[in-house]
PDB file as gemmi writes it, atoms N, CA and C in Angstrom:
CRYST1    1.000    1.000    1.000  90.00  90.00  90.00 P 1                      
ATOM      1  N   UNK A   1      48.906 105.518 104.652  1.00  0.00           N  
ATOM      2  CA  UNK A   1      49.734 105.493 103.460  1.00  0.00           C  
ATOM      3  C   UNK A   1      50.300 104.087 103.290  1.00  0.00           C  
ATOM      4  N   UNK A   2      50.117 103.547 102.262  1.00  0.00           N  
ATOM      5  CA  UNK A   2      51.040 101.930 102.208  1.00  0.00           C  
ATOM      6  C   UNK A   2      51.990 102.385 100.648  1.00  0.00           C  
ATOM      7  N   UNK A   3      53.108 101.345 101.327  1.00  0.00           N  
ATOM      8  CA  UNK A   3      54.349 101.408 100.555  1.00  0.00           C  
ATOM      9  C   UNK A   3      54.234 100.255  99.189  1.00  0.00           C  
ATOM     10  N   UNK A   4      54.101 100.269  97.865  1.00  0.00           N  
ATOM     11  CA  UNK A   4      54.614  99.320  97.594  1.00  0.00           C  
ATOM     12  C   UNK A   4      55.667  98.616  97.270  1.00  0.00           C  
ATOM     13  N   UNK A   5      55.486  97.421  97.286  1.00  0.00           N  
ATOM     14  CA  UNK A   5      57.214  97.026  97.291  1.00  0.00           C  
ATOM     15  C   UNK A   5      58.388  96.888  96.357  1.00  0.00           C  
ATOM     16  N   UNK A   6      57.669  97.386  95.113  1.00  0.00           N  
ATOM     17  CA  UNK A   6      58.871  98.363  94.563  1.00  0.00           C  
ATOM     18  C   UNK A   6      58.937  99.817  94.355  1.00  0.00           C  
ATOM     19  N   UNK A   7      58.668 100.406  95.416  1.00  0.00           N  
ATOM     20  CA  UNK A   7      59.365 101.686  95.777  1.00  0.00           C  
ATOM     21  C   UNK A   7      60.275 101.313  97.417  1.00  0.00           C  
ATOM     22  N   UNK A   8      60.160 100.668  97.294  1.00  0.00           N  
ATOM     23  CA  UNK A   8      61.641  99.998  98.764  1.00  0.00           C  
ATOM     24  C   UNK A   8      62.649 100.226  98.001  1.00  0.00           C  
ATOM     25  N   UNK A   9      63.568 100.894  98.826  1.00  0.00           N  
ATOM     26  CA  UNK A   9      64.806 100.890  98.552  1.00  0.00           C  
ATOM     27  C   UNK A   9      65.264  99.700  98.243  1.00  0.00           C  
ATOM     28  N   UNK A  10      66.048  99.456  97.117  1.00  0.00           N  
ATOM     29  CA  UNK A  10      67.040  97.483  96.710  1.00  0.00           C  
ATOM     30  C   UNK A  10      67.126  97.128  97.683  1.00  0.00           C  
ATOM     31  N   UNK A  11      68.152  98.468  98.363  1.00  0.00           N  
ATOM     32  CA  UNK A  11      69.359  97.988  99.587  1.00  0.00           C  
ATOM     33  C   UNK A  11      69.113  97.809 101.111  1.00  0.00           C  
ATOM     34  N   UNK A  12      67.824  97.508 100.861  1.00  0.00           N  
ATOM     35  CA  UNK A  12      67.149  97.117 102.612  1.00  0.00           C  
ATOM     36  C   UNK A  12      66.826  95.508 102.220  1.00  0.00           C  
ATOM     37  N   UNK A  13      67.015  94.558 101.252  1.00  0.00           N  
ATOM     38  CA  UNK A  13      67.406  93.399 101.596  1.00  0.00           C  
ATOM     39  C   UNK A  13      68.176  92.445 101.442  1.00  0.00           C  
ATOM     40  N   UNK A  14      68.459  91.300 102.113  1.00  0.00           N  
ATOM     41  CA  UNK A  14      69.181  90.375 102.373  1.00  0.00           C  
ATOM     42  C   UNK A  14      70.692  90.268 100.748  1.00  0.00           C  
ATOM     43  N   UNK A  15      71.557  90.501 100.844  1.00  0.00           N  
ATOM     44  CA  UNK A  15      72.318  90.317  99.247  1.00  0.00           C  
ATOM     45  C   UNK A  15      72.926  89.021  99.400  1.00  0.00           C  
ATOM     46  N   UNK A  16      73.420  88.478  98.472  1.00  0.00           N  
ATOM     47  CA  UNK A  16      74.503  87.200  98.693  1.00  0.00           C  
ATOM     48  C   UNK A  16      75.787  87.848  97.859  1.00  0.00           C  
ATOM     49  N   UNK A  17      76.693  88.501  98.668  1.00  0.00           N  
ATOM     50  CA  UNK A  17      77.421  88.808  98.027  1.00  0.00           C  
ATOM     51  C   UNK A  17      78.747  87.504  98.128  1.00  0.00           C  
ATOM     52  N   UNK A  18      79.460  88.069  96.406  1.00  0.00           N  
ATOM     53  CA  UNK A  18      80.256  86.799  96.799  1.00  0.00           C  
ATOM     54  C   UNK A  18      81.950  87.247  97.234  1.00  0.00           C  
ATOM     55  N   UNK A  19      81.984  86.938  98.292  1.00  0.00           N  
ATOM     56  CA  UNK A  19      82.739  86.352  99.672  1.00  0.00           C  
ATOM     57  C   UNK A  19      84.110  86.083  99.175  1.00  0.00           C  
ATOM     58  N   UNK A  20      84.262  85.144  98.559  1.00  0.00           N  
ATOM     59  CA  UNK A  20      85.237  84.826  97.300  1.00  0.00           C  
ATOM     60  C   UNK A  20      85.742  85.568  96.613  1.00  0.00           C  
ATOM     61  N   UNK A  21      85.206  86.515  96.057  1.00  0.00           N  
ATOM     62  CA  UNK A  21      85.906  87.381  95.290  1.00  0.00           C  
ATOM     63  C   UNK A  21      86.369  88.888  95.998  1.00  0.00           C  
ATOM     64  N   UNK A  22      85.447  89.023  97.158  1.00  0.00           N  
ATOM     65  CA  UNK A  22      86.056  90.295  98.083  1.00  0.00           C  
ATOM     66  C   UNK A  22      86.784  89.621  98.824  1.00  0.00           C  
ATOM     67  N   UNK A  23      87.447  88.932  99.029  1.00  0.00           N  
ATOM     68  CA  UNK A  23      89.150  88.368  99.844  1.00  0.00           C  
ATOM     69  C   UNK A  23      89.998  88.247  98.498  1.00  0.00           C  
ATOM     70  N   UNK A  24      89.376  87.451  97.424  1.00  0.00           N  
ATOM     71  CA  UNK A  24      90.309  87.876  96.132  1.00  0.00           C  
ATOM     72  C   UNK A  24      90.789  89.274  95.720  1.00  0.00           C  
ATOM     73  N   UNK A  25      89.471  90.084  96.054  1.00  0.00           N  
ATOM     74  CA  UNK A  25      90.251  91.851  95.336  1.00  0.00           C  
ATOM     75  C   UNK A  25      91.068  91.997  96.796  1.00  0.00           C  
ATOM     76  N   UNK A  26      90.918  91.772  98.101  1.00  0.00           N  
ATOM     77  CA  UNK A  26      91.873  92.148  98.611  1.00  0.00           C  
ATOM     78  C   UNK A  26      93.314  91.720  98.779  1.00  0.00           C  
ATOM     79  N   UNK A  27      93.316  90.256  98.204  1.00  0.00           N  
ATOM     80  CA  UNK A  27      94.511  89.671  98.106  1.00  0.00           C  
ATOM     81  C   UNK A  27      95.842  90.470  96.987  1.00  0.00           C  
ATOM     82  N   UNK A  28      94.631  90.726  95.662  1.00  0.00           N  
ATOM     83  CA  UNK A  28      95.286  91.277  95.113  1.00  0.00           C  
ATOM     84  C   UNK A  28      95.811  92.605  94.474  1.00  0.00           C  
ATOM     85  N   UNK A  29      95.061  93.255  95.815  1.00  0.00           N  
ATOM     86  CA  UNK A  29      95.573  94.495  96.199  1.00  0.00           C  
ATOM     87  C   UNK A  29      96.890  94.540  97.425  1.00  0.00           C  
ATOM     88  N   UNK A  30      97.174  93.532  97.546  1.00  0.00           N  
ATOM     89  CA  UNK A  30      98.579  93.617  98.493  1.00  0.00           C  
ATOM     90  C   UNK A  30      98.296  93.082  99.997  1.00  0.00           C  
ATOM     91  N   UNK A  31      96.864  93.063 100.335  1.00  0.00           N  
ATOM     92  CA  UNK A  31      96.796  92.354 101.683  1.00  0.00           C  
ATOM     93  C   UNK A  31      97.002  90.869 101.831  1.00  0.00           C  
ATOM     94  N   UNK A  32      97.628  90.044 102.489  1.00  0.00           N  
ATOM     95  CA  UNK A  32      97.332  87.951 102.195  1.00  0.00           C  
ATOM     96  C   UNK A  32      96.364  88.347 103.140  1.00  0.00           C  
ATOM     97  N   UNK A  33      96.028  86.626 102.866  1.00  0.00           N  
ATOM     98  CA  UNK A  33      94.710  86.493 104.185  1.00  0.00           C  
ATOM     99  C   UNK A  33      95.368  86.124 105.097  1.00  0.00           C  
ATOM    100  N   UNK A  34      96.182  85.874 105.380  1.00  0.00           N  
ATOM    101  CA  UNK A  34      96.933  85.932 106.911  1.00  0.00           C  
ATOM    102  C   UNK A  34      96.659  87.100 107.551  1.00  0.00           C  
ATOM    103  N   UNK A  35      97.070  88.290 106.750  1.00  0.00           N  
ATOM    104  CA  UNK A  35      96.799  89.791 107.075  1.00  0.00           C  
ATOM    105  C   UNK A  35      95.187  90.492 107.101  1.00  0.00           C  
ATOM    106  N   UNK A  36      94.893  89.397 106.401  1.00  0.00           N  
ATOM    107  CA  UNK A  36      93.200  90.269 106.139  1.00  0.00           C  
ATOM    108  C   UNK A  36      92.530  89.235 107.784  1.00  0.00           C  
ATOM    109  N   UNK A  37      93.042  88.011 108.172  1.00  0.00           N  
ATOM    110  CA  UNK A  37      92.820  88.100 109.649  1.00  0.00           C  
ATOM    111  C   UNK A  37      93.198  88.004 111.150  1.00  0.00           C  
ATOM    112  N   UNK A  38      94.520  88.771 110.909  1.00  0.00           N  
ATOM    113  CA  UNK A  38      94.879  89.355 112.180  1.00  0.00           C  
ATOM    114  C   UNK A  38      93.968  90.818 111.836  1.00  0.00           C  
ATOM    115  N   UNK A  39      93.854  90.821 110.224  1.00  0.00           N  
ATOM    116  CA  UNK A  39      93.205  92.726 110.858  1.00  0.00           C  
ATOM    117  C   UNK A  39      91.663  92.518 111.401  1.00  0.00           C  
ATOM    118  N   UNK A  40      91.245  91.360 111.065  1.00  0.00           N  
ATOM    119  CA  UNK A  40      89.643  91.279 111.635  1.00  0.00           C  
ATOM    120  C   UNK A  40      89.651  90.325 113.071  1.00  0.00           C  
ATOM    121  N   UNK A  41      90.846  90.005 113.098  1.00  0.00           N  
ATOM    122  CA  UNK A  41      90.590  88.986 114.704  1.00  0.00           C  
ATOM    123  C   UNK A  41      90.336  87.655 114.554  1.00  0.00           C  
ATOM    124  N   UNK A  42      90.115  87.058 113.224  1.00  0.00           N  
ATOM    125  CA  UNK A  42      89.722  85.660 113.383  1.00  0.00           C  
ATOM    126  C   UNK A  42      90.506  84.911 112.549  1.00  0.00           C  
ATOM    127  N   UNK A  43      90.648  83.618 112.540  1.00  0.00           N  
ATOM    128  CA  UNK A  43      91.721  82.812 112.219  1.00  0.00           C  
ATOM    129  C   UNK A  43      92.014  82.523 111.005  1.00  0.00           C  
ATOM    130  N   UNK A  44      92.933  82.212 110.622  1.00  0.00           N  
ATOM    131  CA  UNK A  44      93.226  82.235 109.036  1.00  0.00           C  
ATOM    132  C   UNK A  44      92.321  81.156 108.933  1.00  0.00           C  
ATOM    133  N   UNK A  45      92.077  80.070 109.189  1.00  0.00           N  
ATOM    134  CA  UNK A  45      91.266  79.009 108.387  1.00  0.00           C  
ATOM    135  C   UNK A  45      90.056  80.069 107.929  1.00  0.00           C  
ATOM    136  N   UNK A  46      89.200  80.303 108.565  1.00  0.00           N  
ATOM    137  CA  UNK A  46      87.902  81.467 108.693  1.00  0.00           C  
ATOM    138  C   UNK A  46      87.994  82.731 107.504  1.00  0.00           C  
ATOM    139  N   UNK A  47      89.060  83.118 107.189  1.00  0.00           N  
ATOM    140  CA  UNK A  47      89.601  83.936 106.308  1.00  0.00           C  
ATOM    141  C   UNK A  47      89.488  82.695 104.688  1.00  0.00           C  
ATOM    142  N   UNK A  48      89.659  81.451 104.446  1.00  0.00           N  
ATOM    143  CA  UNK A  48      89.925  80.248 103.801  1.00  0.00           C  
ATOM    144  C   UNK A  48      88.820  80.171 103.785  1.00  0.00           C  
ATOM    145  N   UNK A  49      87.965  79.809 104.525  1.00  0.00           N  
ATOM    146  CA  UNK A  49      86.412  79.519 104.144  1.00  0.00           C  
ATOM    147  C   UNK A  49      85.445  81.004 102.935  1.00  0.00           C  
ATOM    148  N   UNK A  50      85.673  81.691 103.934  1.00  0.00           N  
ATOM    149  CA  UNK A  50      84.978  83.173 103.260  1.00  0.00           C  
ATOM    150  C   UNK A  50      85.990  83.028 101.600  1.00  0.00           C  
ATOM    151  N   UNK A  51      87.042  82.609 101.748  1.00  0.00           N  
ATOM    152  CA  UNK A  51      87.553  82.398 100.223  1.00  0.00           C  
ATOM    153  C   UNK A  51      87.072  81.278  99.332  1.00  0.00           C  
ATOM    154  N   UNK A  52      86.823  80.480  99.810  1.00  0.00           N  
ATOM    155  CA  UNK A  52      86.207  79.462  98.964  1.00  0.00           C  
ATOM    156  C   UNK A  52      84.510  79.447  98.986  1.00  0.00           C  
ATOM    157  N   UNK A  53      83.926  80.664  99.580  1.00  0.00           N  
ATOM    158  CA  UNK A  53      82.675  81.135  99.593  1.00  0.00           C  
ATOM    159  C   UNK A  53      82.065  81.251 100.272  1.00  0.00           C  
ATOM    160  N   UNK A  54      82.107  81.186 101.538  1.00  0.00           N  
ATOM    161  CA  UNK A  54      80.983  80.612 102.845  1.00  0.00           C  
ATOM    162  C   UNK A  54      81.038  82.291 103.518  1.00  0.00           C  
ATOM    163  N   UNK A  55      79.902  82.764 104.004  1.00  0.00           N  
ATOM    164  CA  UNK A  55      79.450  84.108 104.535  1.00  0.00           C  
ATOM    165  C   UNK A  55      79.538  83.854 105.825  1.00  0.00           C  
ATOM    166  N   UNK A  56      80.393  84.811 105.781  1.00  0.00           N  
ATOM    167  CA  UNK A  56      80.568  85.500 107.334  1.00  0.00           C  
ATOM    168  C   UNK A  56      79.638  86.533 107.862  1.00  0.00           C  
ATOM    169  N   UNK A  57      79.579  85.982 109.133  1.00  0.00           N  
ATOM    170  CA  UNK A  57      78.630  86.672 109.976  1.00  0.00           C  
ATOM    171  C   UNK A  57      78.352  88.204 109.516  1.00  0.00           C  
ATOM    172  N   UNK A  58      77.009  88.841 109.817  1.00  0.00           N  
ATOM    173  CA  UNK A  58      77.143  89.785 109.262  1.00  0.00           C  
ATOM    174  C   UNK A  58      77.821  91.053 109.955  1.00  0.00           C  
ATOM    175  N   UNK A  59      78.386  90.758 111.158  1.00  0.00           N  
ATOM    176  CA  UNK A  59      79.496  91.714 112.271  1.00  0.00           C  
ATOM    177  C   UNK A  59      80.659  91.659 111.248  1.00  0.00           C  
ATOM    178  N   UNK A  60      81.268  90.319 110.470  1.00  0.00           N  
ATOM    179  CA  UNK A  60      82.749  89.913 109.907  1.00  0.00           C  
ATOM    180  C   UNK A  60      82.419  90.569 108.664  1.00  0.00           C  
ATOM    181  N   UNK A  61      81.431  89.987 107.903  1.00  0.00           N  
ATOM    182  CA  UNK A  61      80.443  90.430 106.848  1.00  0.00           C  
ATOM    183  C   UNK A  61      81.526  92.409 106.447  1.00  0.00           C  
ATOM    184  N   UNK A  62      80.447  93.117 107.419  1.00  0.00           N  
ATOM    185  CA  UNK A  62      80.289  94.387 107.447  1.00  0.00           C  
ATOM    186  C   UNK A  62      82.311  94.777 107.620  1.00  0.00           C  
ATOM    187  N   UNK A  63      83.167  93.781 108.308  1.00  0.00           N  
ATOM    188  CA  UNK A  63      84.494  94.574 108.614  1.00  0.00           C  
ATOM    189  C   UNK A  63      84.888  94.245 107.407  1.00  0.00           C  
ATOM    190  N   UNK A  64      84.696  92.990 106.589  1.00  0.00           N  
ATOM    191  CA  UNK A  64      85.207  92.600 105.652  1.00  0.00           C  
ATOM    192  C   UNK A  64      85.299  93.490 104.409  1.00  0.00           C  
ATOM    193  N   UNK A  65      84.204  94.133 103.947  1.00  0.00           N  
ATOM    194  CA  UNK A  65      83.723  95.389 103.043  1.00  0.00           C  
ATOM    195  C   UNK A  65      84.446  96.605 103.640  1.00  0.00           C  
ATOM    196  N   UNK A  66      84.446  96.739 104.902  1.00  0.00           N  
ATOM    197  CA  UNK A  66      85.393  98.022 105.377  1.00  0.00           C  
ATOM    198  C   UNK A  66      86.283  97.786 104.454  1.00  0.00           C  
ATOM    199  N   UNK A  67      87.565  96.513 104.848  1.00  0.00           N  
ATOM    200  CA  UNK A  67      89.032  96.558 104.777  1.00  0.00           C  
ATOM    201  C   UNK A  67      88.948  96.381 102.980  1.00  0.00           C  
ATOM    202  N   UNK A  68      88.155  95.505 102.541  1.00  0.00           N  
ATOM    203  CA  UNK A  68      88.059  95.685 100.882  1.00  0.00           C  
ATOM    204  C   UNK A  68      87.688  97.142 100.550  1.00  0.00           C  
ATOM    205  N   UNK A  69      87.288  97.849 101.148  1.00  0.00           N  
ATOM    206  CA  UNK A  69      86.733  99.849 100.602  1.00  0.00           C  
ATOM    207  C   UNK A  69      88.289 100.061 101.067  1.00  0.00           C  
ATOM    208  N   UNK A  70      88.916  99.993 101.899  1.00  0.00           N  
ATOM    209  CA  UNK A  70      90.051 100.779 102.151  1.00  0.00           C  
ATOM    210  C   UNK A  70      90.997 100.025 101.756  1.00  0.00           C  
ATOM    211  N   UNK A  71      91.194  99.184 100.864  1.00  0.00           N  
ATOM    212  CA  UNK A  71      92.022  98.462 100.776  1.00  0.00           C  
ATOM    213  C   UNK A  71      92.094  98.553  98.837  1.00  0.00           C  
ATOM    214  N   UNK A  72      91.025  98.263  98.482  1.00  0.00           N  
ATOM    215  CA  UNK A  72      90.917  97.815  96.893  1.00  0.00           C  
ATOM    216  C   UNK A  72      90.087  99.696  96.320  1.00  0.00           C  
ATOM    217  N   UNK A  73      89.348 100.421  97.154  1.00  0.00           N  
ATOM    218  CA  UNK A  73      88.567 101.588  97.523  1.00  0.00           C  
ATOM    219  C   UNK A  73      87.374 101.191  96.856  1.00  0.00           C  
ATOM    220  N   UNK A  74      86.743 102.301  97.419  1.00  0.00           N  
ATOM    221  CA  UNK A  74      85.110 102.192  97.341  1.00  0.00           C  
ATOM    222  C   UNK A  74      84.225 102.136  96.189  1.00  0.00           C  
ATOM    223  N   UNK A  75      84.855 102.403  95.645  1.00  0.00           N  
ATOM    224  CA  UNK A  75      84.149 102.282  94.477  1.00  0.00           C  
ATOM    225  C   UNK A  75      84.128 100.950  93.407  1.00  0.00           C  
ATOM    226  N   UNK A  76      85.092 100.287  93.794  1.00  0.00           N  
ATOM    227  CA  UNK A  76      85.393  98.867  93.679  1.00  0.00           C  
ATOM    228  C   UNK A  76      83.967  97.822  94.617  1.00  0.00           C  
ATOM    229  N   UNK A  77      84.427  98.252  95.733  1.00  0.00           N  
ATOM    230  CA  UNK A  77      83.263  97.730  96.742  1.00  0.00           C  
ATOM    231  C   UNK A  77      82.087  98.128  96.612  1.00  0.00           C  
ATOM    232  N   UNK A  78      81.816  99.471  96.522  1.00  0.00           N  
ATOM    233  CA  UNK A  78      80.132  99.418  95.446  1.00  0.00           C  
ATOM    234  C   UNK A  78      80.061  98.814  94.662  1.00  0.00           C  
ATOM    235  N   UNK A  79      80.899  98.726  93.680  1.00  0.00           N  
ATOM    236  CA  UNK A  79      80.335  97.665  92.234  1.00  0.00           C  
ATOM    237  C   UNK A  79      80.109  96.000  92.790  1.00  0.00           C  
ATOM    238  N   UNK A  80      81.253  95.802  93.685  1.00  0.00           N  
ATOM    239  CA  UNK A  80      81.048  93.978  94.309  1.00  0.00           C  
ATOM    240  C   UNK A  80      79.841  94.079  94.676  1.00  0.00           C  
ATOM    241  N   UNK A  81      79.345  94.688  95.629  1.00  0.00           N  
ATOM    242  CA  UNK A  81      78.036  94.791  96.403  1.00  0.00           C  
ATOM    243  C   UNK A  81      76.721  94.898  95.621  1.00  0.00           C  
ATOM    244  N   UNK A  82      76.737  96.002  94.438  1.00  0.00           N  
ATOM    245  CA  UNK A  82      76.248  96.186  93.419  1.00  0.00           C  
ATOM    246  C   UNK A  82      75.936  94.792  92.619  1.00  0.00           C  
ATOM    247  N   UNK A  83      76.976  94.278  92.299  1.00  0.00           N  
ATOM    248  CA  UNK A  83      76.427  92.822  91.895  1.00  0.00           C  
ATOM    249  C   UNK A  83      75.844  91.432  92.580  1.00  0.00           C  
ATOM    250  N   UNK A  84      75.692  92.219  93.888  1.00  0.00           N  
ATOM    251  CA  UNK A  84      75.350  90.908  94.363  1.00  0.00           C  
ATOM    252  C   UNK A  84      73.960  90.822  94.009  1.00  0.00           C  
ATOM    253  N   UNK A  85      73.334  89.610  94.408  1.00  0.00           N  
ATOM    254  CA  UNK A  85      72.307  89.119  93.497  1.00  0.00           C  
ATOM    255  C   UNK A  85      71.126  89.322  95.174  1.00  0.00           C  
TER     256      UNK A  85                                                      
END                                                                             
């Protein structure tokens, strides 16, 4: 049986989601990024980068979308994700 490759699921590849704007919806849902990284463990500068755009690992990546779903909720975070390109 061969698959072609548009019957693949979208969501099995690589997205660029933007980084920037999921620390923005969480900012302005009430978390700072001070808070958005003591809750992930890594340093506020690192929290500053992912804001001005730069992708975090995809371990930080994946907590980052947690705390934006529970933070801004999920359905917010489907649509970010949703647009990524």
């Amino acid at each position: 049986m061969s698959v072609r490759i548009n019957e693949i699921d979208d969501y099995v590849y690589p997205r660029e989601i933007d980084w920037a704007q999921i620390t923005l919806d969480i900012s302005q849902h009430g978390m700072t990024y001070s808070g958005i990284s003591k809750c992930l463990g890594v340093g506020w500068s690192t929290v500053q980068r992912w804001r001005k755009g730069a992708e975090p690992r995809t371990s930080f990546g994946n907590a980052l979308l947690l705390v934006h779903a529970r933070t801004c909720g999920g359905e917010l975070t489907r649509q970010r994700v949703g647009e990524a390109k």
